[in-house]
PyMOL Python script that loads the backbone (N, CA, C, O; Angstrom):
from pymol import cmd

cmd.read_pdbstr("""\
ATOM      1  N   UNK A   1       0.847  -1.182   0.000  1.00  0.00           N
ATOM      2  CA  UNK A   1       0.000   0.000   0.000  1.00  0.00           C
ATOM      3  C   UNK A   1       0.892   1.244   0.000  1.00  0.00           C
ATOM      4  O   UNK A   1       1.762   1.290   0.869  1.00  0.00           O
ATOM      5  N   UNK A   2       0.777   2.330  -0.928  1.00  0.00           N
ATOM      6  CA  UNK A   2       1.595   3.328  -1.007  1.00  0.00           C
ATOM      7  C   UNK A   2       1.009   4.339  -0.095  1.00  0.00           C
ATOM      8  O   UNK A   2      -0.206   4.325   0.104  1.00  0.00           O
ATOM      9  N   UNK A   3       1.915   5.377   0.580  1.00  0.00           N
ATOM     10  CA  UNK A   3       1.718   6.208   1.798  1.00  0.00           C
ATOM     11  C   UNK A   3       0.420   7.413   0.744  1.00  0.00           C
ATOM     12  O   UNK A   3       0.276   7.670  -0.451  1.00  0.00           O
ATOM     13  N   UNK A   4      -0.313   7.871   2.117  1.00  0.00           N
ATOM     14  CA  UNK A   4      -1.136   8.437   1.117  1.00  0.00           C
ATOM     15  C   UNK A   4      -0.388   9.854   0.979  1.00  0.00           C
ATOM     16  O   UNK A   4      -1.038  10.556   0.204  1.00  0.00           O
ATOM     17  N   UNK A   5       0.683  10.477   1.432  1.00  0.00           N
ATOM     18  CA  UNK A   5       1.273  11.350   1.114  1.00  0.00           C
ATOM     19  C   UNK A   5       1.563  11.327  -0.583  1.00  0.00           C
ATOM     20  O   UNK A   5       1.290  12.110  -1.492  1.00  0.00           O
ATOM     21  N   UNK A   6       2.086  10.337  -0.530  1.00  0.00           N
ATOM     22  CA  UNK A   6       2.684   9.825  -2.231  1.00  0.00           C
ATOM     23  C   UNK A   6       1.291  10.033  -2.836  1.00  0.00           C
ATOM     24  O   UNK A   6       1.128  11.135  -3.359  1.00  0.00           O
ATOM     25  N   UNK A   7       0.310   9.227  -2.861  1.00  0.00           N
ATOM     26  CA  UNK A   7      -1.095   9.908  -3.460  1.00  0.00           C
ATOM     27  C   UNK A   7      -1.242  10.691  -3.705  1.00  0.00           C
ATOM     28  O   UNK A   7      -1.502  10.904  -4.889  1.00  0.00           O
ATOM     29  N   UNK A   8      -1.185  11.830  -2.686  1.00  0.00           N
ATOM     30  CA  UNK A   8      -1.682  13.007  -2.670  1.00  0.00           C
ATOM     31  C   UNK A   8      -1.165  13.489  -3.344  1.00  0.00           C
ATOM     32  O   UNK A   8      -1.732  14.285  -4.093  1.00  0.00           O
ATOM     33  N   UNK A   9       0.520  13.187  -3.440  1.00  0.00           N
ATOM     34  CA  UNK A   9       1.641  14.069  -4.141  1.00  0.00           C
ATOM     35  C   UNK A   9       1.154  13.831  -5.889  1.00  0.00           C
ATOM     36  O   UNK A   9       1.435  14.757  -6.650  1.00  0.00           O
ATOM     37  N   UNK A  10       0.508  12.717  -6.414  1.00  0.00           N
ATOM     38  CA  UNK A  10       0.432  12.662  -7.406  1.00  0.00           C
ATOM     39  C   UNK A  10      -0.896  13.014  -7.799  1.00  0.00           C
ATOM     40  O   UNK A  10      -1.100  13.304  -8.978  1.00  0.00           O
ATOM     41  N   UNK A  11      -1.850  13.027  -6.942  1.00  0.00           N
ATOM     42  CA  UNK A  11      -2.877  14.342  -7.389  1.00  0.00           C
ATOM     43  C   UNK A  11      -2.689  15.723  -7.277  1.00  0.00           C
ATOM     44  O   UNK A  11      -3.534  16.390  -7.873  1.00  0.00           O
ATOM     45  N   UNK A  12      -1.558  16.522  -6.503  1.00  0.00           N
ATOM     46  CA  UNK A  12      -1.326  17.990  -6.748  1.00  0.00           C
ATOM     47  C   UNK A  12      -0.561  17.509  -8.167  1.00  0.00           C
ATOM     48  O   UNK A  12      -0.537  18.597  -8.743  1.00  0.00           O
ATOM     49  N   UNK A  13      -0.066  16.777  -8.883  1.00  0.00           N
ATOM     50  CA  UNK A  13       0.841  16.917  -9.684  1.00  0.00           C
ATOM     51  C   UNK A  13      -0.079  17.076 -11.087  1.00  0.00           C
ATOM     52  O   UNK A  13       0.012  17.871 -12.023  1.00  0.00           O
ATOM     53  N   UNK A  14      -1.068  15.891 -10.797  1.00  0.00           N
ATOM     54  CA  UNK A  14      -1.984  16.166 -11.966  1.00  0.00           C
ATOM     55  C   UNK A  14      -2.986  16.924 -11.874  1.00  0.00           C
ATOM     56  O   UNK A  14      -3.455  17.122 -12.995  1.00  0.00           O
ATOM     57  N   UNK A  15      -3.754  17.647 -10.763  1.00  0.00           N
ATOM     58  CA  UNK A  15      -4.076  18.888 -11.097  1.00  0.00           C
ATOM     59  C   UNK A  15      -3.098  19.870 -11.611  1.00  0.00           C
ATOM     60  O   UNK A  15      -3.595  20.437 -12.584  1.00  0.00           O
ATOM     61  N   UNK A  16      -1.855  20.318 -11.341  1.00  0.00           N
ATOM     62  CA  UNK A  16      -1.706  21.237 -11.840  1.00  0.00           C
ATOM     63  C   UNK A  16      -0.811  21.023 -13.332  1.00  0.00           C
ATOM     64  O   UNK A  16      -0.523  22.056 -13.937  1.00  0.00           O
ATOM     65  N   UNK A  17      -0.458  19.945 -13.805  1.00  0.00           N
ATOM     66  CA  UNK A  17      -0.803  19.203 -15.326  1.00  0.00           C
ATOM     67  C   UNK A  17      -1.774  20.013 -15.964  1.00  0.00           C
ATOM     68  O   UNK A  17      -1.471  20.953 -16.699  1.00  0.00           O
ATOM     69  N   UNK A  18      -3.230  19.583 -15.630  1.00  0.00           N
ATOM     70  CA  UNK A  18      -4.081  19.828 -16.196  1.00  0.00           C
ATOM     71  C   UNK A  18      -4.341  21.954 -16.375  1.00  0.00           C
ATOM     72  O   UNK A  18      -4.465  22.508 -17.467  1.00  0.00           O
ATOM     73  N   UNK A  19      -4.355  22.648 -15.097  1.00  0.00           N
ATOM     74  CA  UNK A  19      -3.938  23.554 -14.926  1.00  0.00           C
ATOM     75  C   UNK A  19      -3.257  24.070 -15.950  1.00  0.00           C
ATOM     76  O   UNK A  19      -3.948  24.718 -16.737  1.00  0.00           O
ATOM     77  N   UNK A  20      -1.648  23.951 -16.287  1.00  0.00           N
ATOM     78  CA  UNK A  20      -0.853  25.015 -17.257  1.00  0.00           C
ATOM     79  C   UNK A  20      -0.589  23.869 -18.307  1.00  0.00           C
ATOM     80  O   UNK A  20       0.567  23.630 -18.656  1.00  0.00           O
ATOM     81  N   UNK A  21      -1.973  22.949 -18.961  1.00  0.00           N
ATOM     82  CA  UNK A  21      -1.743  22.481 -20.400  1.00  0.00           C
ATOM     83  C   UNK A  21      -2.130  22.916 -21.158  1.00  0.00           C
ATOM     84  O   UNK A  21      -1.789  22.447 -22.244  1.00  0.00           O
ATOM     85  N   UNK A  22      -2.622  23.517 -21.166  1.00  0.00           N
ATOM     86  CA  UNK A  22      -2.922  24.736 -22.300  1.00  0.00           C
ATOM     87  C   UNK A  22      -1.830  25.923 -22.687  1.00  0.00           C
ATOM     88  O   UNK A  22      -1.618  26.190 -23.870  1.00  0.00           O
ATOM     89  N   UNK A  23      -1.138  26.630 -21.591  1.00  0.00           N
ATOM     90  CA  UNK A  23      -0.282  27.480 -21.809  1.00  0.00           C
ATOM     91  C   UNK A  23       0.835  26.994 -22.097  1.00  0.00           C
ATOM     92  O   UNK A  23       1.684  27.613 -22.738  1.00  0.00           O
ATOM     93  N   UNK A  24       1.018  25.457 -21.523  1.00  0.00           N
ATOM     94  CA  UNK A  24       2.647  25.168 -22.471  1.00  0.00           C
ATOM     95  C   UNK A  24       2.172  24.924 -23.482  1.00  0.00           C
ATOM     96  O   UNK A  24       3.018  25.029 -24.370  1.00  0.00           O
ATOM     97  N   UNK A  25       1.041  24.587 -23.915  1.00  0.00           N
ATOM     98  CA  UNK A  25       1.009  23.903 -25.561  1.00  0.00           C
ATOM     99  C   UNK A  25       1.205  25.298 -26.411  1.00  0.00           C
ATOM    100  O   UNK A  25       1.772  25.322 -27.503  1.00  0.00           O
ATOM    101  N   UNK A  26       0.637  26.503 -25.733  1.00  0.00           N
ATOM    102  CA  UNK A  26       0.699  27.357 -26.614  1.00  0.00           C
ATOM    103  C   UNK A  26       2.717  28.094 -26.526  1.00  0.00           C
ATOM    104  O   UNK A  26       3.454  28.476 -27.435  1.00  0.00           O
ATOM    105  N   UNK A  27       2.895  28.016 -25.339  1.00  0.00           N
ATOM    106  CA  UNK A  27       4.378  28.210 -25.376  1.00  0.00           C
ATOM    107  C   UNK A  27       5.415  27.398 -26.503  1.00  0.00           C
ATOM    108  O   UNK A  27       6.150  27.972 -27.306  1.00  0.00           O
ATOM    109  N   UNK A  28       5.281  26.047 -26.351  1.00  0.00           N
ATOM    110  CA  UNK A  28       5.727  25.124 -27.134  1.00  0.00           C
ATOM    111  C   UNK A  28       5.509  25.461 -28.495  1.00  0.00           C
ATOM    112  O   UNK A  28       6.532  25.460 -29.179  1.00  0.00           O
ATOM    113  N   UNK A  29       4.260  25.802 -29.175  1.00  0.00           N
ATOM    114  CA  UNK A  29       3.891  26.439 -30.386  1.00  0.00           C
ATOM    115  C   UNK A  29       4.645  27.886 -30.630  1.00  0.00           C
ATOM    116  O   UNK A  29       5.052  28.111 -31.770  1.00  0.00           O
ATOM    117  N   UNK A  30       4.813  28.714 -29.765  1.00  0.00           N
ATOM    118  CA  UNK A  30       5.466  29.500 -30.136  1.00  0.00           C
ATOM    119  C   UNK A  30       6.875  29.597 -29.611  1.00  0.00           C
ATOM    120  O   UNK A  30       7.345  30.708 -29.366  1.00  0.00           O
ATOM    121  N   UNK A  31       7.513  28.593 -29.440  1.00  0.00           N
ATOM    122  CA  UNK A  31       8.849  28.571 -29.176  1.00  0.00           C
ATOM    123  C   UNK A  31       9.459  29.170 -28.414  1.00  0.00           C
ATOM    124  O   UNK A  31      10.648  29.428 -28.598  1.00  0.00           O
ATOM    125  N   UNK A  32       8.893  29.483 -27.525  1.00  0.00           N
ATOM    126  CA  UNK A  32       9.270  30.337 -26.037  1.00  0.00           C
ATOM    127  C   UNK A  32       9.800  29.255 -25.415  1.00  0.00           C
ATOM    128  O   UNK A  32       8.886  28.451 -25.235  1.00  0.00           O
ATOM    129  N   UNK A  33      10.836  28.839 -24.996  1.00  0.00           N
ATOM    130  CA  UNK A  33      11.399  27.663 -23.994  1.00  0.00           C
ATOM    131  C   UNK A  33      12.330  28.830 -23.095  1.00  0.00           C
ATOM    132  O   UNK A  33      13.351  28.458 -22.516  1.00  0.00           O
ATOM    133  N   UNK A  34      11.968  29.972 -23.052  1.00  0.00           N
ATOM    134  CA  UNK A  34      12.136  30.140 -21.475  1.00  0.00           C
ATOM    135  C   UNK A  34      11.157  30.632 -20.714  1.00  0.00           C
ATOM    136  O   UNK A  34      11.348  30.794 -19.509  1.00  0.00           O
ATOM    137  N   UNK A  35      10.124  30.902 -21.228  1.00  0.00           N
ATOM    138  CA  UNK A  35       9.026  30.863 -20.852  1.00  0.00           C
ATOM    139  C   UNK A  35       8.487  29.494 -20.084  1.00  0.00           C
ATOM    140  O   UNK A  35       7.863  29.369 -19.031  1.00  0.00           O
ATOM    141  N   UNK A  36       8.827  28.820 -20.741  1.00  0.00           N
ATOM    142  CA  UNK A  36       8.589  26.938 -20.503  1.00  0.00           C
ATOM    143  C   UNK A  36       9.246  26.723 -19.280  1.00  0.00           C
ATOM    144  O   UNK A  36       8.845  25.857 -18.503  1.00  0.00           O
ATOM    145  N   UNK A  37      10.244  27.452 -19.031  1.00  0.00           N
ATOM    146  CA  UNK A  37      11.212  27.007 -17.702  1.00  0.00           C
ATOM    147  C   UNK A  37      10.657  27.907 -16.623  1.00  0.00           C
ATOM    148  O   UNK A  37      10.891  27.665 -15.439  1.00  0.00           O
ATOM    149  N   UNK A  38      10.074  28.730 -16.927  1.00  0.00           N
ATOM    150  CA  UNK A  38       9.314  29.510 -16.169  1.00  0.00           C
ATOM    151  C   UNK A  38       7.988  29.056 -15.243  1.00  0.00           C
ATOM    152  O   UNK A  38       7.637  29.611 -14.202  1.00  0.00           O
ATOM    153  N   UNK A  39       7.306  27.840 -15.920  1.00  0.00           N
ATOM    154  CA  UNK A  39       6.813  27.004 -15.507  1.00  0.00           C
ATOM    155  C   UNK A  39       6.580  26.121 -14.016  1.00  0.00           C
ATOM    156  O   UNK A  39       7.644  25.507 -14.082  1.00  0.00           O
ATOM    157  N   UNK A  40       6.297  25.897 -13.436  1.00  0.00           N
ATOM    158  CA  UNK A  40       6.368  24.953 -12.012  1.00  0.00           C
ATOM    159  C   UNK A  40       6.768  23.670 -12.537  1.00  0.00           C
ATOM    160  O   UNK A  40       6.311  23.127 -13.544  1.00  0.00           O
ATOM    161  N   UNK A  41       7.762  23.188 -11.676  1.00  0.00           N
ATOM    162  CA  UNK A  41       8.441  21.663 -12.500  1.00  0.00           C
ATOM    163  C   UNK A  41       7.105  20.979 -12.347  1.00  0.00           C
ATOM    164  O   UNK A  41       6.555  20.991 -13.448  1.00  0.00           O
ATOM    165  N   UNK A  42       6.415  20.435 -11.509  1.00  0.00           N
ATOM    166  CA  UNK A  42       5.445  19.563 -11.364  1.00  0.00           C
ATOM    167  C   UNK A  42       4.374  19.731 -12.103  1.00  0.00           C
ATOM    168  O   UNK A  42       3.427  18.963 -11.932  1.00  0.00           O
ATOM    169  N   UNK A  43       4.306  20.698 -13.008  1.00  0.00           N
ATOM    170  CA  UNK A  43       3.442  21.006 -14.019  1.00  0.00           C
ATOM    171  C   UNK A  43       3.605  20.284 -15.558  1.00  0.00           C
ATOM    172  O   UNK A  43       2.845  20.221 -16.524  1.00  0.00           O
ATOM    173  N   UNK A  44       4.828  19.830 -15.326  1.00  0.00           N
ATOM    174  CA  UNK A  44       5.155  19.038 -16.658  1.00  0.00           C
ATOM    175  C   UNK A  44       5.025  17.806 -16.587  1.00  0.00           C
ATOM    176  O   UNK A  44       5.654  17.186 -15.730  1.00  0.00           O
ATOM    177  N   UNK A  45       4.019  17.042 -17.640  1.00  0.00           N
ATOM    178  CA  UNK A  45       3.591  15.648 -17.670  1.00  0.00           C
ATOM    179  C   UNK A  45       4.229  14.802 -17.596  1.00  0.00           C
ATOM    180  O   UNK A  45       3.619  13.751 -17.400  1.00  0.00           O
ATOM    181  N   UNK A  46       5.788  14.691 -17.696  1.00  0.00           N
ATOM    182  CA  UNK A  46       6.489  13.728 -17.469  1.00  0.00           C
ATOM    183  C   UNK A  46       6.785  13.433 -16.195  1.00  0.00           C
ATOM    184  O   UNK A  46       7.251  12.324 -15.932  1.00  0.00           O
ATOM    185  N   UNK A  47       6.551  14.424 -15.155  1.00  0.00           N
ATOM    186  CA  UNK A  47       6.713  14.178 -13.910  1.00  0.00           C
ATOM    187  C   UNK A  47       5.577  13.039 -13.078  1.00  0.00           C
ATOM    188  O   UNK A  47       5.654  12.439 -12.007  1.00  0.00           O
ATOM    189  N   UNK A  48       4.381  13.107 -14.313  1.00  0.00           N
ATOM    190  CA  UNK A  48       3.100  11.982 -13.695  1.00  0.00           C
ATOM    191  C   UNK A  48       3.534  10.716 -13.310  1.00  0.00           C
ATOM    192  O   UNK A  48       3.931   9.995 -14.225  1.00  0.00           O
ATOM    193  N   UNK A  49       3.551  10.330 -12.325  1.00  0.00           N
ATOM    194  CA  UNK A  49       3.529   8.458 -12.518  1.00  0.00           C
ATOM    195  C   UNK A  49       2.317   7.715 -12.751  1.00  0.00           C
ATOM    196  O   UNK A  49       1.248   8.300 -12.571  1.00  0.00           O
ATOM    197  N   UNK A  50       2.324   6.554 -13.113  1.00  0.00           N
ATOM    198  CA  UNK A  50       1.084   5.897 -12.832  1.00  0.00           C
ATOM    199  C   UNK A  50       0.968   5.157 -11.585  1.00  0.00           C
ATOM    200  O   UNK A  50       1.940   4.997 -10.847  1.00  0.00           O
ATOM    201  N   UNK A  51       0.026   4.785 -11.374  1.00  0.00           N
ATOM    202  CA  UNK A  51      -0.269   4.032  -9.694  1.00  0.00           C
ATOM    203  C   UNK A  51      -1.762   3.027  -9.812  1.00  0.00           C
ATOM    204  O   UNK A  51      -2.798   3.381 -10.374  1.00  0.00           O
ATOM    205  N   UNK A  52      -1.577   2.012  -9.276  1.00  0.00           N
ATOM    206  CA  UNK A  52      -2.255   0.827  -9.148  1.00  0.00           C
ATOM    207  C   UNK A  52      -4.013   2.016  -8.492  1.00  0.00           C
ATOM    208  O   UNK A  52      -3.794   2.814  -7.580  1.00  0.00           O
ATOM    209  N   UNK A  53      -4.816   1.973  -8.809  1.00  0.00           N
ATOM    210  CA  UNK A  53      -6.564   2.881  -8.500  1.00  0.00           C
ATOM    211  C   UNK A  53      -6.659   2.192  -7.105  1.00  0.00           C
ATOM    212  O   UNK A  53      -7.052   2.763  -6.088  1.00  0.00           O
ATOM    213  N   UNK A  54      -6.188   0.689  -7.194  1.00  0.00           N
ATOM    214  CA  UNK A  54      -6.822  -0.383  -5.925  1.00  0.00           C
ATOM    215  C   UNK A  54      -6.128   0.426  -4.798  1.00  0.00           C
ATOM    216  O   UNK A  54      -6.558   1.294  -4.038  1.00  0.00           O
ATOM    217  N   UNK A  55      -4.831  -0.186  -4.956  1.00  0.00           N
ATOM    218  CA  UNK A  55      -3.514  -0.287  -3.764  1.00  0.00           C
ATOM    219  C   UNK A  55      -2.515   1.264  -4.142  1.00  0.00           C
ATOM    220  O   UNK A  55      -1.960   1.795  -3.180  1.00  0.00           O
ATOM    221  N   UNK A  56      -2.385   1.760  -5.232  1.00  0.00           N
ATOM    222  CA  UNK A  56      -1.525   2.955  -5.378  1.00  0.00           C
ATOM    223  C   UNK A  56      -0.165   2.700  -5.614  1.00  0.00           C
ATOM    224  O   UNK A  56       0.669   3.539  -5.956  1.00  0.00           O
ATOM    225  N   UNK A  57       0.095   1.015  -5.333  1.00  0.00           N
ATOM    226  CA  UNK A  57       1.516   0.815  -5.963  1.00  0.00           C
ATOM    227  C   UNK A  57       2.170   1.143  -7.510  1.00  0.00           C
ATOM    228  O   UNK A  57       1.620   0.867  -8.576  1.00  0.00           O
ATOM    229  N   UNK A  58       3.610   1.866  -7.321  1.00  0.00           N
ATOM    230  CA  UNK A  58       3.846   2.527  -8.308  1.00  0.00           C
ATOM    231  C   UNK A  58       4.708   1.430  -9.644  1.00  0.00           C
ATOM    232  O   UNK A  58       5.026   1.681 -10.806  1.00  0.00           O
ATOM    233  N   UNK A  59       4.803   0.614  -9.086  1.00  0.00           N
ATOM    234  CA  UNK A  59       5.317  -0.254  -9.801  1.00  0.00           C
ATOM    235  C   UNK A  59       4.609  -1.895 -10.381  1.00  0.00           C
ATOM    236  O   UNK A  59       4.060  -2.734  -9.667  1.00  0.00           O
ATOM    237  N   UNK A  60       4.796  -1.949 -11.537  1.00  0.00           N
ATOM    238  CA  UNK A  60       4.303  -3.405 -12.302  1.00  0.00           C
ATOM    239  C   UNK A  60       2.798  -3.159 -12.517  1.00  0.00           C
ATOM    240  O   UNK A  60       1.869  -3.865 -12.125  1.00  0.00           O
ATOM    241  N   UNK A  61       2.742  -1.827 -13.335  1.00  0.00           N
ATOM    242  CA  UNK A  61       1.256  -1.126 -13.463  1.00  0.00           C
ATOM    243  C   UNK A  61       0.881  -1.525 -14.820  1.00  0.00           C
ATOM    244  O   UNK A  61       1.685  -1.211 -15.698  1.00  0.00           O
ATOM    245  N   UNK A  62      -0.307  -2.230 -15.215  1.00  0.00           N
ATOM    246  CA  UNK A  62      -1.030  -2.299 -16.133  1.00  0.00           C
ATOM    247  C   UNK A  62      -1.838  -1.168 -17.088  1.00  0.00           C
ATOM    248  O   UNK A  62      -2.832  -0.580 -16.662  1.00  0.00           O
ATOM    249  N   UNK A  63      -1.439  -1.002 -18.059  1.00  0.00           N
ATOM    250  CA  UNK A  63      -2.050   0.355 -18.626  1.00  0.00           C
ATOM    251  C   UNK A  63      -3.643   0.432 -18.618  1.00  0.00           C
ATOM    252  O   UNK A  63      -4.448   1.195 -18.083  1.00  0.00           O
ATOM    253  N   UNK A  64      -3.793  -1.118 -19.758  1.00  0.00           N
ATOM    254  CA  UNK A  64      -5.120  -1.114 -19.632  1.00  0.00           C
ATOM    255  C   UNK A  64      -5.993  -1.939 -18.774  1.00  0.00           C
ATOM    256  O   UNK A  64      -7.058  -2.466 -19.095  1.00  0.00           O
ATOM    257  N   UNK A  65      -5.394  -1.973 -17.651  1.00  0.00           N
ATOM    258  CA  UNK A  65      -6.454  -2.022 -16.740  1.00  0.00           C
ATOM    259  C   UNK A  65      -6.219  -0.912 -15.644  1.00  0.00           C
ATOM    260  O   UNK A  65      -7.180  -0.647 -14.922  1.00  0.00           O
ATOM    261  N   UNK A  66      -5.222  -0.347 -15.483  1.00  0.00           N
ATOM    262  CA  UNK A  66      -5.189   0.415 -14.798  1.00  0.00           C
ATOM    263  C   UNK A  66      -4.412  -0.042 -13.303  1.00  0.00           C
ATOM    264  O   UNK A  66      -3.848   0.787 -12.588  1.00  0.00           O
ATOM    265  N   UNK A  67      -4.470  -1.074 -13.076  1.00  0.00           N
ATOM    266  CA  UNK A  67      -4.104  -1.930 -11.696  1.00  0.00           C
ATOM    267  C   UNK A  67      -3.111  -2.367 -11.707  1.00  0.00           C
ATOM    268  O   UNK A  67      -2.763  -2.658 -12.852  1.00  0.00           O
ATOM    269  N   UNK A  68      -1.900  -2.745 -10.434  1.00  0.00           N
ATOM    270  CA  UNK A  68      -0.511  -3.171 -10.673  1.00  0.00           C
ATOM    271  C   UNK A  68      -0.848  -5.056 -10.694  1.00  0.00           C
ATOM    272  O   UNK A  68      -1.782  -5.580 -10.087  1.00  0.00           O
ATOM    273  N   UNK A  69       0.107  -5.747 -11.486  1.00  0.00           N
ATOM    274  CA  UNK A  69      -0.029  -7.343 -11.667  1.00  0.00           C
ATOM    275  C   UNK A  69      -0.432  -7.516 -10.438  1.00  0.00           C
ATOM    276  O   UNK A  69      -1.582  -7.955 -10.422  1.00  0.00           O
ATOM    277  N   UNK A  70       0.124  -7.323  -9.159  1.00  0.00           N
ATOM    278  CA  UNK A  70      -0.256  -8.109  -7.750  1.00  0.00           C
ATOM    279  C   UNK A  70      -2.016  -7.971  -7.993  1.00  0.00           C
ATOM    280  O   UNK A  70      -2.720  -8.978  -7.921  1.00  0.00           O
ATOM    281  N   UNK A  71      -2.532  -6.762  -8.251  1.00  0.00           N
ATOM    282  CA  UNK A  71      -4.067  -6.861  -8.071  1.00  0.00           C
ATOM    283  C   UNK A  71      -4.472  -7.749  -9.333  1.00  0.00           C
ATOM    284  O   UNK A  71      -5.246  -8.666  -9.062  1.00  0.00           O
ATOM    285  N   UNK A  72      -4.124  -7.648 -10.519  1.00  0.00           N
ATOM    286  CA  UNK A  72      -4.428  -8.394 -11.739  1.00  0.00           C
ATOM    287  C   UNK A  72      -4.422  -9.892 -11.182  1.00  0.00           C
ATOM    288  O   UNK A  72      -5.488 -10.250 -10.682  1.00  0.00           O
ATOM    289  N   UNK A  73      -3.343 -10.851 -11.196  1.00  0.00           N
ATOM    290  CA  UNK A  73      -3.442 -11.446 -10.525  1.00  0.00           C
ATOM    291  C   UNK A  73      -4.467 -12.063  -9.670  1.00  0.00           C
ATOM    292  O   UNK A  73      -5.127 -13.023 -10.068  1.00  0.00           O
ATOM    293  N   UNK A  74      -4.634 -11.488  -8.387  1.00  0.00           N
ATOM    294  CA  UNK A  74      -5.580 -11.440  -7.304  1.00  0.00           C
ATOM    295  C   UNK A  74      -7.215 -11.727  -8.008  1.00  0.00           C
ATOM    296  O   UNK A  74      -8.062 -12.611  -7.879  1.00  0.00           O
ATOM    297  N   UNK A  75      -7.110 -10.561  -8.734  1.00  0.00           N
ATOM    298  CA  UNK A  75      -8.426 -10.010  -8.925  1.00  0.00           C
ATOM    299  C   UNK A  75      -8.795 -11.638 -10.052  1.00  0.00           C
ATOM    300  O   UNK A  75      -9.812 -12.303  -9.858  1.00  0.00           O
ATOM    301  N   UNK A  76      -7.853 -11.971 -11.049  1.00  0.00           N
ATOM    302  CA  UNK A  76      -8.074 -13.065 -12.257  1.00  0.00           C
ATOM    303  C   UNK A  76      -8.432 -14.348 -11.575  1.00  0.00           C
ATOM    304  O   UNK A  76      -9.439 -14.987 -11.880  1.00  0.00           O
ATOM    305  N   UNK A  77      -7.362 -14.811 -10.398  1.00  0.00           N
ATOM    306  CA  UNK A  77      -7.788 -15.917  -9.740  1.00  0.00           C
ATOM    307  C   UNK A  77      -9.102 -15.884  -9.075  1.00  0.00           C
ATOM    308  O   UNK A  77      -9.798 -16.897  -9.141  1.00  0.00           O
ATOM    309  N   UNK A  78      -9.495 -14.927  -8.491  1.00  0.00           N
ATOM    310  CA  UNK A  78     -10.994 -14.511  -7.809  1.00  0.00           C
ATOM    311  C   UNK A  78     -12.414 -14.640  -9.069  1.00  0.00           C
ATOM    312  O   UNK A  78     -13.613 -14.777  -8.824  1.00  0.00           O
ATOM    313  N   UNK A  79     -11.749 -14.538 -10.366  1.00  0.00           N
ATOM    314  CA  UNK A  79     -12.591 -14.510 -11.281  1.00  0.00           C
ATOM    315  C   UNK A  79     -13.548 -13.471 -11.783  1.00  0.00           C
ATOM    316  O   UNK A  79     -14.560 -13.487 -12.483  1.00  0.00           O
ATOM    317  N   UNK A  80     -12.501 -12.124 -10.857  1.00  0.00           N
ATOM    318  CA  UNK A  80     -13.714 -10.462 -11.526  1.00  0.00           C
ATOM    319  C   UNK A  80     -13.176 -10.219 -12.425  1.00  0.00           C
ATOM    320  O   UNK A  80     -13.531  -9.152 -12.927  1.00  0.00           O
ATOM    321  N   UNK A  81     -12.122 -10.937 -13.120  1.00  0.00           N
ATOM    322  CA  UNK A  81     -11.457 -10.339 -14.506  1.00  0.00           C
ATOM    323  C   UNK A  81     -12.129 -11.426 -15.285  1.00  0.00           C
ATOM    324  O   UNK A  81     -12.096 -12.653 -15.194  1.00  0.00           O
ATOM    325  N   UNK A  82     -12.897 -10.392 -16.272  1.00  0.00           N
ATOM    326  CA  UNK A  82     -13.743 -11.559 -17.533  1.00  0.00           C
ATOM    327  C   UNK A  82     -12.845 -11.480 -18.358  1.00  0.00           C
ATOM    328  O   UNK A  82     -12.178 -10.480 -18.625  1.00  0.00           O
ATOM    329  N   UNK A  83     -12.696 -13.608 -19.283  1.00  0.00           N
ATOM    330  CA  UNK A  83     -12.200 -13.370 -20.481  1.00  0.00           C
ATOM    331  C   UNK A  83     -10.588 -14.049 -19.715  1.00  0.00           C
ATOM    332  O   UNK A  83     -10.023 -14.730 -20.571  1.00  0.00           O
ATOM    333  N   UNK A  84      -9.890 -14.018 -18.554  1.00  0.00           N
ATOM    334  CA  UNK A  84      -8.508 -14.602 -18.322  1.00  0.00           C
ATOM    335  C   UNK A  84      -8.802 -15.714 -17.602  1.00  0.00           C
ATOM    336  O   UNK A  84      -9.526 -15.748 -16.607  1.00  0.00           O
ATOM    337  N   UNK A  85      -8.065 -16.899 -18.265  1.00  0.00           N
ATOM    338  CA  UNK A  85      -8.043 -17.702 -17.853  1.00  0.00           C
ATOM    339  C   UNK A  85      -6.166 -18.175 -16.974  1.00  0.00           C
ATOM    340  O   UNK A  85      -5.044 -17.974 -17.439  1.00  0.00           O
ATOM    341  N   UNK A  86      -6.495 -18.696 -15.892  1.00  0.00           N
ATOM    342  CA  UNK A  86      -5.082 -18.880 -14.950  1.00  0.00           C
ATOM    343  C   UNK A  86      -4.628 -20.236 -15.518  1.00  0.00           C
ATOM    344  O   UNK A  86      -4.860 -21.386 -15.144  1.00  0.00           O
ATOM    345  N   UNK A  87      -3.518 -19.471 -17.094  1.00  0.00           N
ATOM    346  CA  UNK A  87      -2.131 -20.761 -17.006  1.00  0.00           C
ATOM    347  C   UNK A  87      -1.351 -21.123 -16.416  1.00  0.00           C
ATOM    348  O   UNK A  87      -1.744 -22.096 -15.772  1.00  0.00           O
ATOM    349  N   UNK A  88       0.032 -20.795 -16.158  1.00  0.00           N
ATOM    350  CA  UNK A  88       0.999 -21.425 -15.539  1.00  0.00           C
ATOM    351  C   UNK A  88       1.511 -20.244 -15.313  1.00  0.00           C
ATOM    352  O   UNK A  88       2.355 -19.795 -16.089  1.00  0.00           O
ATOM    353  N   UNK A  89       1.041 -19.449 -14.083  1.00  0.00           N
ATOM    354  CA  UNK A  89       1.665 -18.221 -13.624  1.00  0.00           C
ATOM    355  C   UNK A  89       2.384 -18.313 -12.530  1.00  0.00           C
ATOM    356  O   UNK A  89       2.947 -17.317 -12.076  1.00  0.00           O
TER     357      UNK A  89
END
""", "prot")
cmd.dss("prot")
cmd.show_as("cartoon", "prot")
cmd.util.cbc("prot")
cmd.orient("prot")
């Protein structure tokens, strides 16, 4: 289970993502890159991680499901994942 500090840290990050994406796109379009640095670091999308929705673990994250393998896993043997069947995992 990831601390909910770390959570939190990655919802101020993607609110304020969402916040100044518009003004870098238009910075970026007009080639202002010091304007761009002018920016709040945590405002830039590469700083996002992804995180497991269940547990928040940041690692061995599934895109499209959204969940890290430990819950995939879990969740497939339990049988709420339609469509996977448990081979030789």
């Amino acid at each position: 289970m990831a601390k909910e500090s770390m959570k939190a840290r990655e919802v101020k990050r993607a609110k304020m993502n969402a916040k100044y994406a518009a003004k870098r796109e238009r910075l970026k379009a007009e080639g202002d890159y010091v304007g761009l640095q002018k920016l709040p670091k945590n405002s830039s999308p590469v700083r996002l991680h992804n995180r497991c929705k269940l547990t928040g673990r940041p690692k061995g994250y599934m895109r499209q499901f959204g969940i890290s393998r430990i819950q995939f896993r879990e969740m497939a043997a339990a049988g709420l994942i339609p469509g996977v069947k448990k081979a030789s995992w």
